[in-house]
N, C-alpha and C positions, 0 to 999 in steps of 0.2 A: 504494500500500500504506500503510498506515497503522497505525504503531507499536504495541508494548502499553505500558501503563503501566509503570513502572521503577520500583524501591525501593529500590536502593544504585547508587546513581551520584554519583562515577566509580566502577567495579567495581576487586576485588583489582589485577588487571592493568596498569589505568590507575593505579590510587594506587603501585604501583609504579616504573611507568613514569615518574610526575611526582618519584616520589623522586630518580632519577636521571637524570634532566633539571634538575632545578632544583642536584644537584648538579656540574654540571659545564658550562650554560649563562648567560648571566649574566640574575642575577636580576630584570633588567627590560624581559625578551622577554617571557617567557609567564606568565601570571596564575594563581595557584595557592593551591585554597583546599579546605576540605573535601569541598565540592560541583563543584568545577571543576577542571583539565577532564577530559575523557574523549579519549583518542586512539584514531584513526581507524584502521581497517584497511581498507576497503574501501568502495564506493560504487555505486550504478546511478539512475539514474534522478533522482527526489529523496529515496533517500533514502542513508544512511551508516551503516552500522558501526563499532563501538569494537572496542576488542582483548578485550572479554568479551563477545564478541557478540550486544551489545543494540543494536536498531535505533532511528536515530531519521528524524525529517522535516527535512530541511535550508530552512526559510526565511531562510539567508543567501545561497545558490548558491556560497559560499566566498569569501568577499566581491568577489561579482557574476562569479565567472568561470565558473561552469558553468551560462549561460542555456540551454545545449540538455540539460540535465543531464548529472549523471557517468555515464560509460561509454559513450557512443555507441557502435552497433557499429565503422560506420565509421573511426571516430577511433583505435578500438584497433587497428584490423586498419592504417589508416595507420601507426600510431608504430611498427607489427610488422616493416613491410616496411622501413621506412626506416632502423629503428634497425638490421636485418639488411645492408643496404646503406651506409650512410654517416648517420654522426651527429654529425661534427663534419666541421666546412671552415673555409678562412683565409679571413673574411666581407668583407675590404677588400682583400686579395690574390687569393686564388682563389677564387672564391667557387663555392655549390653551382648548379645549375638553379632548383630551387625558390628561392632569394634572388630572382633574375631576375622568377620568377611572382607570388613575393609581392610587388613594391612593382608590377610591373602592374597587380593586381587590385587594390591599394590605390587608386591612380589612379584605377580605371576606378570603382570604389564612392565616391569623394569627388570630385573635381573633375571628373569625366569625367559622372559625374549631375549635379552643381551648374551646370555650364556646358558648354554643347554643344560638343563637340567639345574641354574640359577638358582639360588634364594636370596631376598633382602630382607632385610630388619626394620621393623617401621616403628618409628615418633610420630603419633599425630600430635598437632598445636592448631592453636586458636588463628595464628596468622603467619601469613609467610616467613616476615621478620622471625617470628618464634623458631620457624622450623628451619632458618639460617642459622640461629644459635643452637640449636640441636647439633648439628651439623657441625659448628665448631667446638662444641664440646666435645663430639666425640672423635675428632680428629685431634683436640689437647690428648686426652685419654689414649691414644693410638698411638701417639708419636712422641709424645711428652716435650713438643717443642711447640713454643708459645708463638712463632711467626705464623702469620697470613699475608700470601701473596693475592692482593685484589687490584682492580683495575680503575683506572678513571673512568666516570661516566656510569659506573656499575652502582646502582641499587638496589638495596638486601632487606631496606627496613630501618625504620629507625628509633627503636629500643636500643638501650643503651650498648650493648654488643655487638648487634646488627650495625648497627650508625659507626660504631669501632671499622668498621671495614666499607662503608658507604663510600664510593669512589665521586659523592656529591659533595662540593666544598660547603656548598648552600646548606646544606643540612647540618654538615657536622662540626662546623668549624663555630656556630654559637656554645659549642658544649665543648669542645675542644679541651678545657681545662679539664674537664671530670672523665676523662676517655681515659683508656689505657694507650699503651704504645703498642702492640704487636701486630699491627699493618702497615706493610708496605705496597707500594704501590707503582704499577705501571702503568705506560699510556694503553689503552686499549687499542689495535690496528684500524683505526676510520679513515679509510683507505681513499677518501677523496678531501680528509684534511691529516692525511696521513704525517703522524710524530718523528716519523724519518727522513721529513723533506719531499719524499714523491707525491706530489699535492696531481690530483688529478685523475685519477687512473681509477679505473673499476675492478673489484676483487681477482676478478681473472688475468688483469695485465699486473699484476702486486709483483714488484719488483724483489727477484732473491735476496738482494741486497737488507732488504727491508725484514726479509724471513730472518737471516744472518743477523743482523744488526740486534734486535727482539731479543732472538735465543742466545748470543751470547752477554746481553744484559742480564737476561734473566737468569741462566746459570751462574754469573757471578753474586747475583744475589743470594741463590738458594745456597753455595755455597759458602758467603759469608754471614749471611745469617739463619738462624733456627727456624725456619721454617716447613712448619708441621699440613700446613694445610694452601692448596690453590683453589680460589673459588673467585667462579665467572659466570656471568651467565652467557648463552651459547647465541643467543642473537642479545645483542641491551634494548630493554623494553622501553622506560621511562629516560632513556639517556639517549632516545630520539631514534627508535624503530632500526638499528646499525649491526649489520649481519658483517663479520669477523671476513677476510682472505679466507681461503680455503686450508690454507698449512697452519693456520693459528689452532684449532683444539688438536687438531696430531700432534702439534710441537709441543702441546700443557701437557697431554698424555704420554709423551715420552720422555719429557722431564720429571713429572711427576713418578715415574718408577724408576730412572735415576738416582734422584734423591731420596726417594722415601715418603715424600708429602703425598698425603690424602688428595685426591683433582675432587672437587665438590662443584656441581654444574645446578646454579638458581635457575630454575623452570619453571617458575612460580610465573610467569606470565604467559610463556613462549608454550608451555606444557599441554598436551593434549589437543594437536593438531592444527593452532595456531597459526604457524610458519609454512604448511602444508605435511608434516611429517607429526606423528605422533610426541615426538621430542623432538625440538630444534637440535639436538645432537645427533639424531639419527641422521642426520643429512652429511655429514661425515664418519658414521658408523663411527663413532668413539660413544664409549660407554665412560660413567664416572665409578669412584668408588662411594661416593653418597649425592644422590640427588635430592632437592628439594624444590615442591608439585604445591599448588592452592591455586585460588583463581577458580578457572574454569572445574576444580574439580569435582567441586559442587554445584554448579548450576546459580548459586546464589547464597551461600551459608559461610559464617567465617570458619573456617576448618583448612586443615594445612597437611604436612607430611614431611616430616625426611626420612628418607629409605637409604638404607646403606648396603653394602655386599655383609650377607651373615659371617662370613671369618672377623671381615674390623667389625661391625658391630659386638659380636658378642666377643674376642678379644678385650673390647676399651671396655665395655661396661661389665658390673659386676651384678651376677644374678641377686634379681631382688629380696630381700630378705622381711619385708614388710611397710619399707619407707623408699620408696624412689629417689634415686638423689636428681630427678628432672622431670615435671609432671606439671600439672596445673585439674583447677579445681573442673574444667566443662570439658579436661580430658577424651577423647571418645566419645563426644556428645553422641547419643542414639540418632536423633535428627539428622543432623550434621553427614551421619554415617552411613544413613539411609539414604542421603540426596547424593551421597556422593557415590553409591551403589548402581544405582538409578541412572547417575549422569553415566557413570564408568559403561553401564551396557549401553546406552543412545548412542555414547562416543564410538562404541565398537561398533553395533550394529549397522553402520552405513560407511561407505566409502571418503567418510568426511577429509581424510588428507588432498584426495583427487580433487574435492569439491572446492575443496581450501585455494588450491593449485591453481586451477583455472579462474576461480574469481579473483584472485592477488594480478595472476598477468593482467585479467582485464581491466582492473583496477590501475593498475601502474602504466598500461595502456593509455589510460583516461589521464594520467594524470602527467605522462609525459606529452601528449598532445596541451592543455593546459601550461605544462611548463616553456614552450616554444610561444607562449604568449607575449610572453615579457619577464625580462633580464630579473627582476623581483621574486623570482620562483630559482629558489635553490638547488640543491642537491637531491635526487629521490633515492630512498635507500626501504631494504625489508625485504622480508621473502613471506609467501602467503599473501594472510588478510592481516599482515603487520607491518605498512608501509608507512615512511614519513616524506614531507615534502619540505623543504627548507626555506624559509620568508629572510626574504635579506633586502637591507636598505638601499639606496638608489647607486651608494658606492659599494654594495656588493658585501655588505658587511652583516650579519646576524641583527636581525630586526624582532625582537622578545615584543616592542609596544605593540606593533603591526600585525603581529600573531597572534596574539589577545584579542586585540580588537577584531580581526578575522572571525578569531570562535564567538563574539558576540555579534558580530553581524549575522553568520550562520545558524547561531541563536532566532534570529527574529525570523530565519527566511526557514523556519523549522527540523534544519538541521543541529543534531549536537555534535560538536567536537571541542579534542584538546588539544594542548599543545605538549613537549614534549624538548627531550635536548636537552644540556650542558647549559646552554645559550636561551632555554625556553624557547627558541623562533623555528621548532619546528611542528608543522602541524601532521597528530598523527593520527591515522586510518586503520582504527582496530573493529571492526564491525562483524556483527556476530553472522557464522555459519550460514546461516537461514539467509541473508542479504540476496536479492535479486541483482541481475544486469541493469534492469529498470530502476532501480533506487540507486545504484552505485553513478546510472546518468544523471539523475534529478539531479544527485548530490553534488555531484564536480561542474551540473550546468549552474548550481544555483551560487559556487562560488567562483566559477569564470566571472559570472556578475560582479561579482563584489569589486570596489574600486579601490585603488590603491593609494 
């Protein structure tokens, strides 16, 4: 379906609504201005409702969690049964069935495909952030070496652990004093403002030089310092839709069994079909030795995972003896565990990488015609339905105001987007599964429109 045009947005209701919210939330959650935002009532498909029921086109999927779009039948008719039955359980004490199911199928979709005959060990959490710190914990406990090698541009979360290795200066540098030290950090390979000079070039022309230059940085790192754990994520989600050369996860993977560090791959956005492959790392067949999955894994529930190969898990940790030394209180929520049951067969059930596949090229299609508009349109990067466009100002430089303002004009003409980037100036195109050819033209015709 495909919106009408809209002329006061956000409507009576929502400028209401944002009155009191902004009086009684703190002011540096949600962004509020004359044009922004509109709140939600309801949702199908790709598209969302406001509380003055004006419809728009969701090309954020809600930041990447509704790939099978919102409202599955399925999914509702689960959260019916389950919430009628049981929707909370003691997740480390007694836990529910579905707890049980869910880290099986976890397993049997990561290590159980990676390696024949496979097992992984699973941490569920509340949110991705949590299930990056899973993840480094059990990579201290594995290695007994306090270094993390993370990337710039790379986002994990920002809980105090997680923000420890946030490759976002933005985020972590207000708290910088309360941090620990054990992240270091590299530039990430962004290959058309690539950190080793060859500015220009698209992954498949990535200069050797540039492979070379990388890996013997980074082996001198890992050999000067302790470093127990490398964690990346395998396309960067939120550091502006930027899919790696092709020799960058071969080269973490082979250094990573070099030295000894744990490779730990955030798929917390790119996870479950996103980039056209079930794992953004399948598209290089490297496997990690702990991934960490949320987002899309539930359809819509905060619920997380880090899954690890069963030798390092049950190696680092020690069998419980009645007090978890890592756990929380909504542990294995039942709910939680049931939607993400639910999501996990829809996601199998259909050929969603293939569907992912072809709507990303048409997409990127779209959006390079678009981009031969005018010199204002940056760089496009992503693979799938996880693509970014770049806004740059009239000398060519990262334009963050212009990109804003972009997503609220797109606002009024009933489309949602974000932006995205190091620089915020880039606008990125994550729309859920379900997206038609027809909405993905409305969308790039209604911001051809927009003026610059």
């Amino acid at each position: 379906m495909l919106p009408e045009l809209l002329t006061s947005i956000p409507g009576p209701r929502s400028r209401k609504l944002a009155v009191e919210l902004r009086a009684h939330e703190s002011r540096n959650v949600t962004y509020v201005s004359p044009g922004f935002p509109v709140f939600w009532e309801r949702a199908h498909g790709a598209n969302v409702w406001d509380a003055d029921g004006n419809r728009f086109l969701d090309l954020t999927s809600g930041f990447g969690v509704a790939g099978l779009g919102y409202t599955p039948e399925k999914i509702v008719a689960a959260i019916q049964s389950q919430a009628a039955r049981l929707y909370h359980a003691m997740g480390d004490v007694h836990p529910s069935a579905e707890k049980a199911a869910l880290c099986r199928r976890l397993s049997q979709l990561t290590f159980g495909k990676w390696q024949r005959g496979g097992v992984g060990k699973v941490f569920l959490a509340n949110s991705g952030g949590e299930a990056v710190e899973a993840a480094l914990k059990t990579a201290w406990l594995a290695t007994k070496r306090r270094g993390v090698l993370a990337f710039t541009g790379g986002y994990h979360g920002l809980g105090y652990g997680a923000l420890t290795v946030n490759g976002r200066a933005y985020f972590r540098d207000p708290f910088a004093a309360q941090l620990a030290d054990f992240a270091t950090f590299m530039p990430f390979p962004t290959c058309q403002h690539c950190p080793f000079g060859a500015t220009g070039r698209e992954p498949s022309a990535c200069l050797p030089d540039c492979m070379n230059t990388f890996t013997a940085r980074a082996e001198k790192l890992l050999a000067k310092e302790k470093i127990g754990a490398i964690l990346v994520e395998p396309v960067q989600g939120r550091g502006g839709e930027v899919a790696p050369p092709d020799w960058f996860l071969p080269m973490l993977h082979s250094l990573a069994n070099q030295s000894g560090a744990l490779l730990i791959f955030d798929e917390i956005y790119t996870g479950f079909h996103r980039t056209g492959r079930r794992f953004a790392c399948d598209h290089w067949k490297v496997a990690p030795d702990l991934i960490c999955l949320g987002k899309a894994l539930t359809s819509g529930f905060p619920l997380a995972a880090c899954v690890g190969r069963a030798k390092i898990m049950d190696a680092a940790w020690p069998e419980s003896t009645g007090e978890a030394l890592h756990t929380s209180t909504f542990l294995g929520n039942p709910l939680g565990c049931r939607m993400a049951l639910e999501s996990l067969d829809l996601l199998e059930a259909e050929p969603w990488s293939k569907r992912v596949e072809k709507l990303g090229r048409y997409l990127e299609k779209g959006l390079r015609r678009l981009q031969r508009t005018s010199k204002r349109w940056g760089w496009i990067r992503g693979l799938g339905l996880m693509r970014g466009m770049e806004v740059l100002d009239a000398n060519g430089r990262p334009d963050a105001a212009r990109a804003g303002q972009l997503v609220e004009a797109m606002l009024a003409r009933g489309i949602i987007l974000l932006t995205s980037g190091v620089a915020q100036n880039v606008l990125a195109f994550t729309p859920p599964f379900v997206i038609s050819e027809a909405e993905i033209d409305f969308a790039l015709a209604q911001l051809a429109e927009t003026e610059f």
